[in-house]
C-alpha positions in Angstrom: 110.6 116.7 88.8 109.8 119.0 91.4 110.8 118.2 94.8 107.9 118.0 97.6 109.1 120.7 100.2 105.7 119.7 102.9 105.3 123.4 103.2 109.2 123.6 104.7 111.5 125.8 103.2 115.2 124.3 103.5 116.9 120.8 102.7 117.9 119.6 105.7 113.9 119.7 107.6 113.3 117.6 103.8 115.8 115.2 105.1 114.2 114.8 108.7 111.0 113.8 107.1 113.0 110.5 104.8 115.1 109.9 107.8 112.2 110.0 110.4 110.6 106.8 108.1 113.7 105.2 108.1 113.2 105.3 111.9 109.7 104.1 112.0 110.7 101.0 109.9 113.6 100.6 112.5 111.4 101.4 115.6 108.6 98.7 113.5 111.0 96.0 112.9 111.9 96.2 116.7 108.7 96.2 118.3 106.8 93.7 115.6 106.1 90.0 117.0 109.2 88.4 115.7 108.0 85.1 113.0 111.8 85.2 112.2 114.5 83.1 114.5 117.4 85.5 116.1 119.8 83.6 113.3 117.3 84.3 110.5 117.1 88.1 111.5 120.6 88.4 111.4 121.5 86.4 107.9 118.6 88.2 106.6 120.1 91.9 107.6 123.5 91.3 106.7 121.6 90.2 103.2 119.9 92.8 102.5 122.3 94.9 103.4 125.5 94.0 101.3 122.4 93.3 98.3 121.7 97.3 98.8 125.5 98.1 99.1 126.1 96.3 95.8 123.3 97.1 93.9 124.1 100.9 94.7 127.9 100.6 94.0 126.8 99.2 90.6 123.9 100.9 89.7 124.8 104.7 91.2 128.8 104.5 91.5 129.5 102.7 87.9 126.5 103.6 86.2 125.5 106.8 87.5 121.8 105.3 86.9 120.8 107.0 90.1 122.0 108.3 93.3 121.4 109.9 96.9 122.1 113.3 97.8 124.3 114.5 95.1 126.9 112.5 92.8 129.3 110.6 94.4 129.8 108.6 97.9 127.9 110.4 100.8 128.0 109.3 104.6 124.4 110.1 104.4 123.1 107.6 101.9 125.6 105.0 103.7 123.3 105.8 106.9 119.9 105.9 104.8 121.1 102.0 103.6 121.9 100.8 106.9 118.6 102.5 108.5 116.0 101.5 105.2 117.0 98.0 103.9 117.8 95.5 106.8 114.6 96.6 108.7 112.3 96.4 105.5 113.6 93.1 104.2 113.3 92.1 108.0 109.3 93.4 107.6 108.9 92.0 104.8 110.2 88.5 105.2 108.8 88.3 109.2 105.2 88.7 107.7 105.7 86.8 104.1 102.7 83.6 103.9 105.1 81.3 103.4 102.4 78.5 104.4 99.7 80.4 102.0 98.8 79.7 98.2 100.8 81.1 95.4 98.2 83.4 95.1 98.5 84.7 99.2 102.2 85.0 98.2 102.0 87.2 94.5 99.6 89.1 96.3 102.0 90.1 99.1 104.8 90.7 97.3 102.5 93.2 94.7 101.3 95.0 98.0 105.2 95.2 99.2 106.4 96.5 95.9 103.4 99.3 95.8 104.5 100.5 98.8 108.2 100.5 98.0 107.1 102.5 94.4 105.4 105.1 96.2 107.9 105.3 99.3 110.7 105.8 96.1 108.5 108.3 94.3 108.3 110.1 98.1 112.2 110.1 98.4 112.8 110.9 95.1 110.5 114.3 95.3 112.2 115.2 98.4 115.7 115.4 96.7 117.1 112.5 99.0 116.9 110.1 95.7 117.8 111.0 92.5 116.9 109.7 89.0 119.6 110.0 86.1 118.6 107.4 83.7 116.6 105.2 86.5 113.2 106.0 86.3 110.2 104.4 88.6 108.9 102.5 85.9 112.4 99.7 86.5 111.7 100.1 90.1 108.3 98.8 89.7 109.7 96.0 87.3 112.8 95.1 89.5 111.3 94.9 93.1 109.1 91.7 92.7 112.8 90.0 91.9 114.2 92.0 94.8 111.4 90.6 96.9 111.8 87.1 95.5 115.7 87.2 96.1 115.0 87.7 100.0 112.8 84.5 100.3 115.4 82.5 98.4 117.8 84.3 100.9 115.6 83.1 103.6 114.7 79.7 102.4 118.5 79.2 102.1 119.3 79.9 105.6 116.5 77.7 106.5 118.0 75.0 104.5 121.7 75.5 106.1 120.3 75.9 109.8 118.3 72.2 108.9 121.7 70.4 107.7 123.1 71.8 110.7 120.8 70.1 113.6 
């Protein structure tokens, strides 16, 4: 693959431009009307985020499927999983039809997963991601799961936080 240089020469300006999303998502699950308790935020942060930190040790460390940056731990790509997956799975889950049909629901988890394909194929032509073995294709396959973990995540919280009052 070629990487997508937006008329910039030089790898670090490439960087900005993944980075300056990861903000937007930040600075969006900050300022969206919050459907989620404080609790429920929280649970569903820490979630997502030792989900990301496992699936990458796994998946990037052991397998060497895929990684960020170059081979090997990078403080980068421990910033780029703090910044991206707490704040998506937070948009993601504060906006999910959980009082909807089933069809509302596989609807909005398709639309979520579309835009997390094409966000990867983005990062991966900037040279932030990179493929070696992964290919887009699983992504497409494996984010519906992802997607359905975080309402089971959810739904379990909700469940504990119940028994609790």
């Amino acid at each position: 693959m070629y990487p997508i240089y937006l008329g910039i020469k030089g790898g670090s300006l490439i960087m900005m431009y993944v980075f300056l999303c990861f903000l937007v998502f930040n600075l969006l699950a900050f300022f969206v009307p919050k459907r989620l308790v404080p609790i429920e935020i929280y649970a569903t942060c820490v979630f997502a985020y030792a989900y990301g930190i496992t699936t990458d040790l796994v998946l990037d460390l052991h397998y060497n499927l895929y990684g960020y940056l170059q081979k090997g731990f990078q403080w980068l790509s421990l910033l780029a999983v703090i910044m991206y997956f707490p704040s998506i799975s937070f948009l993601f889950l504060n906006f999910y039809p959980f009082n909807k049909a089933l069809g509302r629901k596989v609807l909005y988890i398709l639309s979520w997963t579309l835009f997390s394909v094409v966000f990867e194929w983005f990062v991966v032509h900037t040279d932030f991601f990179y493929y070696n073995g992964w290919k887009l294709q699983y992504s497409a396959l494996v984010y519906p799961i992802i997607f359905l973990i975080l309402v089971s995540n959810l739904k379990l919280v909700r469940r504990i936080i119940a028994s609790k009052c």
